[in-house]
C-alpha positions as CSV (number, residue, x, y, z in Angstrom):
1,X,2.3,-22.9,-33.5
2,X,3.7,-26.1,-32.6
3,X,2.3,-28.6,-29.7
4,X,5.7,-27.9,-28.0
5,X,5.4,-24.2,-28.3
6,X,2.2,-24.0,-27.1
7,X,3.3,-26.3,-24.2
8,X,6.3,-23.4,-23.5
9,X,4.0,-21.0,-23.8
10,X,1.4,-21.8,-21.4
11,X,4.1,-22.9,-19.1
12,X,5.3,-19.3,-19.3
13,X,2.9,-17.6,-18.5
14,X,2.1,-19.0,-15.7
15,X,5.2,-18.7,-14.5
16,X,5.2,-15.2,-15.2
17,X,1.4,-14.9,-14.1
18,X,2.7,-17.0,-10.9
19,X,6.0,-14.7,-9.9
20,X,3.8,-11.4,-10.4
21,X,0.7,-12.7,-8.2
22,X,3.0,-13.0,-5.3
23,X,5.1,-10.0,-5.8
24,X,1.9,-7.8,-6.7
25,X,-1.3,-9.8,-5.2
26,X,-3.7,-11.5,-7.4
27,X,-5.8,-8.1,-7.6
28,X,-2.8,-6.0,-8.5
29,X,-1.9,-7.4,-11.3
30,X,-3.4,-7.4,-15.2
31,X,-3.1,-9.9,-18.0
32,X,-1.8,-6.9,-19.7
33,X,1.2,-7.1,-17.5
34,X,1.4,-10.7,-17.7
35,X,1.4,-10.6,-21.7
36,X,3.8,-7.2,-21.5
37,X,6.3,-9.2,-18.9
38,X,6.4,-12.1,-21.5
39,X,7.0,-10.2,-24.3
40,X,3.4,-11.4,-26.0
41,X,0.8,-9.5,-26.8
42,X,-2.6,-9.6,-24.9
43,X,-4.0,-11.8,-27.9
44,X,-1.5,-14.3,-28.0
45,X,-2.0,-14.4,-24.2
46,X,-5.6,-14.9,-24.9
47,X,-5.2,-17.8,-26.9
48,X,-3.8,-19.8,-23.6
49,X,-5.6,-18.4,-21.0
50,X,-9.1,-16.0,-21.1
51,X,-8.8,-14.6,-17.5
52,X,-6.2,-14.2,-14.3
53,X,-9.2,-16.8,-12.9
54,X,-8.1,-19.3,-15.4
55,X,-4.4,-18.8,-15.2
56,X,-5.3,-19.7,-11.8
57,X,-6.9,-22.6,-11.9
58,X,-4.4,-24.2,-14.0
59,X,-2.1,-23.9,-11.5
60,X,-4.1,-25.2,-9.2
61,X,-4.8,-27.9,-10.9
62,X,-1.0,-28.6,-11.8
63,X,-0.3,-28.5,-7.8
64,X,-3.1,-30.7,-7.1
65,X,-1.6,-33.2,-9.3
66,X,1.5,-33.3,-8.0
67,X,-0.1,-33.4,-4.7
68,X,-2.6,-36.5,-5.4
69,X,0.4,-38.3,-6.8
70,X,2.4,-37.8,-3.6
71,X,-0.6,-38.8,-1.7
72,X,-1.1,-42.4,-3.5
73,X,2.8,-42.8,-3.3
74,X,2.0,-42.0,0.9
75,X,-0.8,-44.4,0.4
76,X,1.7,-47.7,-0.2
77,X,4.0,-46.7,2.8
78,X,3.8,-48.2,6.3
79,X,2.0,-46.8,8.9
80,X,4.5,-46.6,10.6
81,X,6.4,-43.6,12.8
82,X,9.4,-44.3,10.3
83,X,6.7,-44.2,7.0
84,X,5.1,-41.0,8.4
85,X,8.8,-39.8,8.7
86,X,9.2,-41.2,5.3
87,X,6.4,-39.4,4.0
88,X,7.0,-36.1,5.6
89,X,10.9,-35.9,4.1
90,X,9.0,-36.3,0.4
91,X,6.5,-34.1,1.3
92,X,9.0,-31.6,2.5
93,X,11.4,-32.4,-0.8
94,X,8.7,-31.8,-3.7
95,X,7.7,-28.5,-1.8
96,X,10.7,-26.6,-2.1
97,X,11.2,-28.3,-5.7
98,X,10.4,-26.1,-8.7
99,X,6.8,-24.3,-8.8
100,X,5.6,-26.1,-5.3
101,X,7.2,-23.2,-2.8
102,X,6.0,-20.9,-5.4
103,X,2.7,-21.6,-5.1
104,X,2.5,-22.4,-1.5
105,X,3.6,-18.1,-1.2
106,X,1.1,-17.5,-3.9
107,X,-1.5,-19.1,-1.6
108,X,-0.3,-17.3,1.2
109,X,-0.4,-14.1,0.1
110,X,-3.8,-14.2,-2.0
111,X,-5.7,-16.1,0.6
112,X,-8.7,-13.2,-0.4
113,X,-8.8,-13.7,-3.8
114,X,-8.6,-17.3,-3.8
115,X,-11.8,-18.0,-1.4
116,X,-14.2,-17.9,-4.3
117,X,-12.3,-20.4,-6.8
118,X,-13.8,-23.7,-6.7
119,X,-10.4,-25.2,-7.2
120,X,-9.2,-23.9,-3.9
121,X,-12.0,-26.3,-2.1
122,X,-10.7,-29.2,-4.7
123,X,-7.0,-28.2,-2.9
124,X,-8.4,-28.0,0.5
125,X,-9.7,-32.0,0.4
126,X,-6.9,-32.9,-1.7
127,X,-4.5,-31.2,2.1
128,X,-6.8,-33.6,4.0
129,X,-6.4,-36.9,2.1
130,X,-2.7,-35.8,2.7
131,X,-3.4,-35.4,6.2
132,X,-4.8,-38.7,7.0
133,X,-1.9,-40.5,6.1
134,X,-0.2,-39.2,8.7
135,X,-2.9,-39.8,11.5
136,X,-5.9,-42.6,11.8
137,X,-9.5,-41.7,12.1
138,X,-9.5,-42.9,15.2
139,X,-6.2,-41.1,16.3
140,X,-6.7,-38.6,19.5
141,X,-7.4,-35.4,18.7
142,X,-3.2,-34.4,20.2
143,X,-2.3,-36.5,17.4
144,X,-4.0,-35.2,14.7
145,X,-3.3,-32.1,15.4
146,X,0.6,-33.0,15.4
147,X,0.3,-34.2,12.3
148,X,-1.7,-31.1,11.1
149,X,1.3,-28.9,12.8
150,X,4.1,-31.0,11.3
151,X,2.8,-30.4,7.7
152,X,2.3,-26.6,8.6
153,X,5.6,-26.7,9.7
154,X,7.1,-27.0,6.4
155,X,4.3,-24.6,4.5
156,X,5.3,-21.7,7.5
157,X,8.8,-22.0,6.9
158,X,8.3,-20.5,3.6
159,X,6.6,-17.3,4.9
160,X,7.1,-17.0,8.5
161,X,11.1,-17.8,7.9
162,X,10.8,-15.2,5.4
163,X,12.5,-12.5,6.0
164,X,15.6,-14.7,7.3
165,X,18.6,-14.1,5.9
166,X,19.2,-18.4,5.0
167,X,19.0,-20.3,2.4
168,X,16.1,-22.1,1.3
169,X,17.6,-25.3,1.9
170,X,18.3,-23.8,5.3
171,X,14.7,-22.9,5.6
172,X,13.6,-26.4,4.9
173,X,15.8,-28.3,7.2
174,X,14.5,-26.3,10.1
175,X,10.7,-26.8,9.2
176,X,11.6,-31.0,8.6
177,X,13.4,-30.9,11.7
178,X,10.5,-29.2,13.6
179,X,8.0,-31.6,11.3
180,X,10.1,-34.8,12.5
181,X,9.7,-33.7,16.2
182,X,5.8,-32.8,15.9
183,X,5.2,-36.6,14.3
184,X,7.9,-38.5,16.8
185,X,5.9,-37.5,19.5
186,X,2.7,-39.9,18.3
């Protein structure tokens, strides 16, 4: 199998692995229907991944790399109301971007399952790094909480907009817009 191949592969099957998880749960879904959905067999399956855990945590890890990026990018910006606004746009752009909005439903919906990966708690500090850049240390408690609101703005629109009938880029210029208000306001 070449390096590209392999690459494919593994990208596929978590893409598969990721689009059943939210349809079925975490739980409710085999790597037998993972391989079976891909067209693999269990053993060529194997050979990427050895468990729905470790599907798992490569994703996690793939999100949490995206995320740290967008965090040190956040980092260089003013701390400004327009860099927090800045910020906030981007953050809202590389969510509904590929695997992001994905994975913010998988979280959602396997909230359960996901308590006991170690990876999830890596996620959770790598959500409050992202946090600070849009409040100080020394902010008021109101602000960091708008801040904490804006950024839940734009993860809720993806499951509490849900049943909607709009478009996603619809979806997402209603959680910015409500974002952009929450972080005006410190």
């Amino acid at each position: 199998m070449s390096a590209q191949t392999a690459v494919d592969t593994r990208s596929r099957i978590q893409e598969v692995a990721l689009r059943l998880f939210i349809e079925n749960g975490y739980e409710a879904t085999s790597l037998r229907e993972i391989a079976e959905e891909i067209g693999v067999t269990k053993a060529a399956l194997y050979y990427h991944f050895k468990s729905k855990d470790e599907i798992v945590t490569s994703l996690i890890d793939d999100n949490e790399s995206r995320l740290k990026a967008l965090v040190e990018w956040g980092k260089s910006l003013p701390r400004t109301p327009e860099g927090r606004a800045t910020f906030v746009r981007r953050y809202a752009d590389e969510l509904y971007v590929g695997r992001n909005l994905d994975m913010m439903r998988f979280f959602e919906r396997n909230q359960t399952a996901l308590r006991e990966n170690v990876k999830s708690e890596r996620m959770r500090d790598t959500m409050l790094s992202l946090l600070g850049l849009l409040s100080d240390g020394d902010s008021p408690l109101a602000t960091k909480l708008r801040s904490s609101l804006a950024i839940f703005a734009i993860h809720a629109s993806s499951f509490v907009l849900r049943d909607q009938k709009i478009t996603e880029e619809e979806r997402k210029a209603a959680a910015l817009e409500v974002a952009l208000d929450l972080i005006k306001q410190q």
